[in-house]
N, C-alpha and C positions, 0 to 999 in steps of 0.2 A: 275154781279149778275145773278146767274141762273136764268132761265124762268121757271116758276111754272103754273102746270095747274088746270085753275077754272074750276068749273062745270061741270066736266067727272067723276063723282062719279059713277054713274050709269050703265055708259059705263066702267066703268074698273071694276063693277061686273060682267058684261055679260062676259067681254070680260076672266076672271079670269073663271068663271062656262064652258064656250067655251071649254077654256086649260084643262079642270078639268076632263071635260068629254070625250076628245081627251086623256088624262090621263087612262082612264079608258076602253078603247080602243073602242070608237066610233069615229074616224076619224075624223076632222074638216076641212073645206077651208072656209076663210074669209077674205071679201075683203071689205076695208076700203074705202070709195072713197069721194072725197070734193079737192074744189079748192084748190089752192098751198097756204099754210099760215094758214089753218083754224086748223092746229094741230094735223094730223093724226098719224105725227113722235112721237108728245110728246104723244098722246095717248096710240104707240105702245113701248114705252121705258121700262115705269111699267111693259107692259106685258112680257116683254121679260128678265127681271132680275128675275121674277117670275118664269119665265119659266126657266131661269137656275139654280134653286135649287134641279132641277131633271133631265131637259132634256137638250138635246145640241139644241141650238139655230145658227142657220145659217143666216146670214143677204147679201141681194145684192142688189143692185142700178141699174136700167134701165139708160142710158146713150143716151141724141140724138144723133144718128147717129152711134151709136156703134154697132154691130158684132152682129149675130144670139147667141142666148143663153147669152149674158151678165150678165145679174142678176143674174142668176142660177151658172152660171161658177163662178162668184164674191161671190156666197156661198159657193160653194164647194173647193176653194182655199184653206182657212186656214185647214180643215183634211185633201188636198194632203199633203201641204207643212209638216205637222206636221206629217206624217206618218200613219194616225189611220184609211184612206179607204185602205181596205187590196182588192187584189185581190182574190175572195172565189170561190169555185162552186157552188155558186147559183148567184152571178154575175158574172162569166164567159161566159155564152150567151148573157148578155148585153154589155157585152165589149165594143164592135164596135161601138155602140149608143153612149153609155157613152161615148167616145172618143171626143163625140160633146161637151162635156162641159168639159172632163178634157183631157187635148193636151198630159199629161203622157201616159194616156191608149189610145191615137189614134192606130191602126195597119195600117201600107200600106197599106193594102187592104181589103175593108171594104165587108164580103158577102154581097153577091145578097139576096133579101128575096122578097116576095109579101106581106107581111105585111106592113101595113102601119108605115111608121119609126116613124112618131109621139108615135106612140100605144105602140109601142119595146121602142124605149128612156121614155115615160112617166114610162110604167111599171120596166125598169130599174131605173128611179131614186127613184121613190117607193122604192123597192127593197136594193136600195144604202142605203137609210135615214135608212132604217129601219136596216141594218147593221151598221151603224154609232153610231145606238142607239137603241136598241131594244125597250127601254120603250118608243119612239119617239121623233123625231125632230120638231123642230118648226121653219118654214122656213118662212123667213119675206122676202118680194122685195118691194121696195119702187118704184115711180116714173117708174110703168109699164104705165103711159102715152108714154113713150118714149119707150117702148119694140116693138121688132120686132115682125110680124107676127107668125112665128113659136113659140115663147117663149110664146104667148098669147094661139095659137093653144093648146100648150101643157098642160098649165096650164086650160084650158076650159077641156081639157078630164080628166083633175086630178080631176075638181071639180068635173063634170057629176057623176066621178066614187063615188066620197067623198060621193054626197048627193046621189046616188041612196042605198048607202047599207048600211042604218038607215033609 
């Protein structure tokens, strides 16, 4: 028997007005957080069938002990393999970044920059999502308890940037 969920009514308006307005192109990051069991998964399932009647939805899992970028890599999988991240020139200077989460677009030799690479990979994957989907992507990572430093790093300057420009 499927597991149904009580008493998230509330929560799945927020969460629905959230997408709505990320729709409408004010940018959203939100971050669900509660012990293991209390339902954050079934919480985020509604949203994200929702969210595919317009937008592509990207989903990854943090893994203990798994490889820098896990999650991220684990969303971006199904459009390499499908074909639909295209190589453009507007993500042609992120290339080399990007390489970090898709091993297709790695090059031998990664330029030198004094840019902080977090800032260069952050703003490249920006850049990716929103070439994957212009009306926007909605990127779910589950069990970022287990994500590595960096994947955390990255995701902290995505928010910064989310909530500072609204």
């Amino acid at each position: 028997m499927p597991k149904r969920m009580i008493g998230r009514a509330s929560e799945q308006v927020m969460l629905r007005d959230l997408l709505d307005q990320a729709r409408s192109g004010h940018g959203q990051f939100l971050m669900i957080i509660g012990e293991p069991g209390v339902g954050k998964s079934m919480l985020l399932n509604p949203l994200s069938s929702y969210a595919r009647e317009t937008n592509t939805v990207l989903r990854g899992r943090a893994v203990e002990g798994a490889g820098t970028f896990r999650p991220l890599a684990e969303a971006l999988m199904p459009p390499l393999r499908a074909g639909t991240l295209q190589d453009t020139a507007e993500l042609r200077p992120y290339r080399a970044a990007l390489g970090r989460l898709l091993p297709d677009w790695a090059r031998s030799s990664v330029p030198e920059t004094s840019v902080d690479p977090i800032l260069v990979l952050g703003e490249g994957l920006l850049r990716l999502l929103t070439a994957l989907d212009p009306e926007g992507c909605v990127l779910v990572l589950e069990d970022l308890h287990w994500a590595d430093a960096e994947t955390l790093a990255l995701l902290a300057r995505r928010a910064q940037v989310s909530t500072s420009t609204h």
